[in-house]
C-alpha positions in Angstrom: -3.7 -0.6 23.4 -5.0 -3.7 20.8 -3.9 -3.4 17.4 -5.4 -5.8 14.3 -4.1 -5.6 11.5 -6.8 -6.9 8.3 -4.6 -8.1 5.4 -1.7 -8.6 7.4 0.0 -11.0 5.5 0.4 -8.6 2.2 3.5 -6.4 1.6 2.2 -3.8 3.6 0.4 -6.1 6.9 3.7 -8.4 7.4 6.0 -5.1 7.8 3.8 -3.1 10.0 3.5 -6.1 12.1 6.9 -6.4 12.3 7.8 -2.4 13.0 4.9 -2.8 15.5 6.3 -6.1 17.3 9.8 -4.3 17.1 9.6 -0.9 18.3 6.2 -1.2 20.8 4.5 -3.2 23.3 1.5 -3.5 22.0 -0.4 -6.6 21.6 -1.2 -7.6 17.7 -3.9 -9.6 16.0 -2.7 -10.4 12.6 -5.6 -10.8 10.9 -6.0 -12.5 6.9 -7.1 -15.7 4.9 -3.4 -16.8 5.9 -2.6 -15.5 8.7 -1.2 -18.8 9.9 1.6 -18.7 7.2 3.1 -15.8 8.9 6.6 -16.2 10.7 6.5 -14.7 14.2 10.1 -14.3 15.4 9.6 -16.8 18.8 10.4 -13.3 20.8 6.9 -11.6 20.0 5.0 -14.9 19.8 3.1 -13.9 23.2 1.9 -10.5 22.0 0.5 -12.0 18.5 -2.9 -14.0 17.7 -2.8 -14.8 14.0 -6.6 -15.2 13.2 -7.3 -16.8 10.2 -10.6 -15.4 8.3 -11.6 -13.8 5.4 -13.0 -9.8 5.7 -16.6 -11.2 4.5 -17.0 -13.0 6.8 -19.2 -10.9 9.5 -19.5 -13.1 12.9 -15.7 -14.2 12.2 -14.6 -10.6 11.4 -16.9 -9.0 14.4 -15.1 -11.3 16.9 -12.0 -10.7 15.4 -12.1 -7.2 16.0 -13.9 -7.6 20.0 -11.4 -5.3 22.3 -9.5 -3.8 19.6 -8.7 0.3 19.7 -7.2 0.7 16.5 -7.5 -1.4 13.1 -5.6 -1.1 10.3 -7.0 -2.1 6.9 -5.0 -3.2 3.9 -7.9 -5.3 2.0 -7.9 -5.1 -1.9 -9.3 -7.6 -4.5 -7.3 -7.3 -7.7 -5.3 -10.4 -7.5 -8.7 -12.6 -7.4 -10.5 -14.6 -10.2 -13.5 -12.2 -10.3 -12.3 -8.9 -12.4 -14.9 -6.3 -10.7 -12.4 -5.6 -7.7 -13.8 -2.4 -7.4 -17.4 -4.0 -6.3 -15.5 -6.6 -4.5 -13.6 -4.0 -2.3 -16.7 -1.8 -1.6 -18.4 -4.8 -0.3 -15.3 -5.8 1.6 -15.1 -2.4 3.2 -18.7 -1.8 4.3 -18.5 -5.9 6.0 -15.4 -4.5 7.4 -16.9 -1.3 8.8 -20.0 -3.1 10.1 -17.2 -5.0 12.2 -15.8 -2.4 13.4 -19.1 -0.8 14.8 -20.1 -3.8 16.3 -16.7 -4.5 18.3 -16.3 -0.6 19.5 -13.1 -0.2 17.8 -12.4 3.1 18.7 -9.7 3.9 15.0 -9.1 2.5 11.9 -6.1 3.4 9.6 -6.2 2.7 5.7 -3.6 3.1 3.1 -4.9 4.2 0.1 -3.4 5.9 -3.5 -2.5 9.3 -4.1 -4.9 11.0 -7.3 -7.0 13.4 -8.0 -10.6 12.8 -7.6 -11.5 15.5 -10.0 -9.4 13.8 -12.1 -10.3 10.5 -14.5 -8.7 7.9 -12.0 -7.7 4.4 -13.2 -10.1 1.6 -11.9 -7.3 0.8 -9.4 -6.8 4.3 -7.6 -10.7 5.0 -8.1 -11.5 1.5 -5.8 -9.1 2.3 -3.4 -10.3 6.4 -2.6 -13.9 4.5 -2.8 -12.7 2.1 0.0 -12.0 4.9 2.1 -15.0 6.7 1.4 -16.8 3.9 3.3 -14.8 3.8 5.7 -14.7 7.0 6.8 -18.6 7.6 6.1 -19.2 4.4 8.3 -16.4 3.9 10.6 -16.0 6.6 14.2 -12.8 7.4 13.1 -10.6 7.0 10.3 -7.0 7.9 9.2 -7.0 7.5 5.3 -3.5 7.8 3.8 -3.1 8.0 0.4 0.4 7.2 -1.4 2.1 6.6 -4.1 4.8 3.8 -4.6 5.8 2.2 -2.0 9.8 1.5 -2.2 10.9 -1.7 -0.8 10.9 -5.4 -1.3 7.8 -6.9 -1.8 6.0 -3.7 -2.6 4.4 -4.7 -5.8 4.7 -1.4 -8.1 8.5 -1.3 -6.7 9.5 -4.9 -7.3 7.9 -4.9 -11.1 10.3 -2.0 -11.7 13.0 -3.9 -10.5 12.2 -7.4 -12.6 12.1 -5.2 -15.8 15.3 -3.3 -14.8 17.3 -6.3 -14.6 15.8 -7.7 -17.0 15.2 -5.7 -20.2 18.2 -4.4 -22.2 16.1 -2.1 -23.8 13.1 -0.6 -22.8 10.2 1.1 -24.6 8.5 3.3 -22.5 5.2 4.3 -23.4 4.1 8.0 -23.1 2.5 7.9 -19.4 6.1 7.5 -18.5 6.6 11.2 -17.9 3.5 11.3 -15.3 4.9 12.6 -12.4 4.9 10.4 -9.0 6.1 10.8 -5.5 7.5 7.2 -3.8 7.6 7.1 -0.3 10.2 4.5 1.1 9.0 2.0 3.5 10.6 2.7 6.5 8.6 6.3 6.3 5.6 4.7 5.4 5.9 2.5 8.6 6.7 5.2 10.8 3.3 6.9 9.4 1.2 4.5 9.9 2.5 3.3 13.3 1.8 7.2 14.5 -1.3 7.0 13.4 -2.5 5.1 15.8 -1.9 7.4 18.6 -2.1 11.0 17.1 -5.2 13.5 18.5 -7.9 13.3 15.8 -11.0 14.5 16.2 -12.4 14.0 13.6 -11.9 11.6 9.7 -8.9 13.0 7.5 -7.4 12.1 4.5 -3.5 12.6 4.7 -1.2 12.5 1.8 2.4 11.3 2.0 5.1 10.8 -0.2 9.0 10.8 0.0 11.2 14.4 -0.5 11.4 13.9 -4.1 8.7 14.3 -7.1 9.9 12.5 -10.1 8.6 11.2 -13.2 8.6 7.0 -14.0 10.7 7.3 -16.8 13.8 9.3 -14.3 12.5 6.8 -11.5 13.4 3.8 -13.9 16.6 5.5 -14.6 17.8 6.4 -11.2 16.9 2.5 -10.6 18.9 1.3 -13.6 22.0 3.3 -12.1 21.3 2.3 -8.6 22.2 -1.1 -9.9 25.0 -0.2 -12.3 22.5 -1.2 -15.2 22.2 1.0 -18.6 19.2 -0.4 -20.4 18.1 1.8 -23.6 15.0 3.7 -23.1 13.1 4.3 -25.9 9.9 6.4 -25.6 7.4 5.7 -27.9 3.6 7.8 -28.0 1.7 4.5 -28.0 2.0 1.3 -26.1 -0.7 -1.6 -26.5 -2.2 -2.7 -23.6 -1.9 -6.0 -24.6 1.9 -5.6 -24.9 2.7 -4.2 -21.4 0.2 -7.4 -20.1 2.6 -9.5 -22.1 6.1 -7.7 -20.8 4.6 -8.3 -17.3 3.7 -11.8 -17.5 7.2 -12.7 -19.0 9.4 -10.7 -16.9 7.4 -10.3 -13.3 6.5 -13.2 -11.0 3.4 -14.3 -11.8 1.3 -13.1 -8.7 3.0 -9.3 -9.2 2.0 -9.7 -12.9 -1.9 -10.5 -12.3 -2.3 -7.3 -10.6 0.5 -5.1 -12.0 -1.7 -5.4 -14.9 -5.1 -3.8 -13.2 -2.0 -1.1 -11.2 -0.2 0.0 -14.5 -3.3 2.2 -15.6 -2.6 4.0 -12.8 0.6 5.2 -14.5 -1.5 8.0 -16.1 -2.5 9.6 -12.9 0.0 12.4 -11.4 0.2 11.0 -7.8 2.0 13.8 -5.8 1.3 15.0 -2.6 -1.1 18.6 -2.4 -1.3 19.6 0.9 0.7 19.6 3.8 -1.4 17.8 6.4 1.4 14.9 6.8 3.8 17.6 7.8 1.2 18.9 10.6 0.0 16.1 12.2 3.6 14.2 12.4 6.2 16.4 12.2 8.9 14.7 13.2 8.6 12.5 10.7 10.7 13.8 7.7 10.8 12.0 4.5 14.2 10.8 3.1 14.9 11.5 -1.1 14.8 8.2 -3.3 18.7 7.2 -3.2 17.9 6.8 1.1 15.1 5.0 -0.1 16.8 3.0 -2.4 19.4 2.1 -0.1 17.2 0.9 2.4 15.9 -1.9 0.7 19.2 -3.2 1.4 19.0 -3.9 4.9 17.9 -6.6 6.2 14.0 -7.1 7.0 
């Protein structure tokens, strides 16, 4: 089995790369604008063709994808100059799925974001359940998971927690802060997406997954903060300026996180839990660890 991965060398593409390299034998094309910065351990460097190219463009990106079975896609525009990601991504994802139709790949996987889409979703979450709409209304086949945060290194949403945490001495948190949220850690994230690729589908699905725990940001900050041995004040307030949680982030985030922490903090509104229990029945050896496991995971080495 062939397995690209599009946006492979994001957070998310340079991990499953390496959990697929690692645990597998299959054969990888690592697939991004950048592909050729990526740092192939010289044990896997036979099984991996870094392909430089960008998702829009179509002959590239058809022969790119030529003998693949199963693509994963981890595409999004909100780091980029132009501000109407959401038209950005949809085109991205119908060049993407015009690919994928003209090569024969046989499955593609795509992370979204938990939320409600009865619900008003931020800009961010409502872009990334419209990517997989295309996808799965144009693609054979399609795994869509949705998630929440993300916990380990890199992981944008996780490492701008961890910034302000160490950081801040005192915190004002505004009132989205009791929103409730499920975190998944990475290693379970991994091990979803790397199933995915072999479970018996017959058909598109959207799966939500998430970690054992349902907390709120405000106790996820906290539990962080003690983690560390940190005790910053906390101090709730009903109404935080836009303009001032822009400003926190460019201060105290790396610049790159801040750019589109800023588009991914609206988010914060939006309960992002899990609401059915389709993870549990398509993989159910895969059991979710609580935060703390999570937590102590980013520890090891990657």
């Amino acid at each position: 089995m062939v397995i690209a991965i599009v946006g492979a060398s994001g957070f998310l593409g340079t991990n499953l790369l390496r959990h697929i390299l690692t645990t597998t034998d299959y054969p990888v094309r690592a697939i991004s604008r950048r592909a050729s910065s990526i740092t192939v351990e010289p044990a896997f460097r036979e099984r991996v063709t870094l392909i430089d190219t960008d998702v829009l463009d179509d002959s590239d990106m058809t022969a790119a994808m030529l003998g693949v079975d199963v693509a994963y896609y981890f595409v999004h525009m909100m780091g980029q100059a132009n501000k109407d990601f959401y038209t950005q991504e949809a085109v991205a994802a119908n060049r993407f799925s015009a690919a994928v139709i003209a090569a024969g790949v046989k499955r593609v996987v795509y992370m979204g974001g938990l939320g409600n889409d009865h619900e008003q979703l931020s800009a961010h979450l409502a872009s990334r359940h419209n990517t997989g709409t295309i996808l799965r209304e144009n693609c054979p086949l399609v795994l869509e998971f949705r998630s929440s945060m993300i916990i380990g290194k890199g992981s944008i949403s996780y490492d701008i927690i961890t910034h302000l945490v160490h950081k801040l001495p005192i915190m004002t948190l505004p009132r989205w802060c009791i929103s409730q949220t499920q975190p998944i850690a990475l290693a379970d994230a991994l091990d979803y997406l790397l199933a995915a690729a072999t479970v018996p589908l017959n058909y598109s699905q959207i799966v939500e997954i998430g970690g054992s725990e349902v907390t709120t940001y405000r106790d996820l900050y906290k539990l962080y903060a003690n983690w560390t041995g940190r005790h910053p004040l906390l101090i709730r307030v009903p109404f935080l300026p836009e303009w001032l949680g822009g400003w926190w982030l460019n201060l105290f985030t790396p610049r790159g996180h801040a750019k589109i922490g800023r588009v991914m903090v609206h988010s914060l509104s939006n309960t992002m839990v899990v609401t059915h229990d389709q993870a549990q029945r398509l993989f159910p050896d895969i059991k979710p660890r609580p935060l703390l496991d999570a937590l102590n995971d980013t520890l090891q080495p990657r």
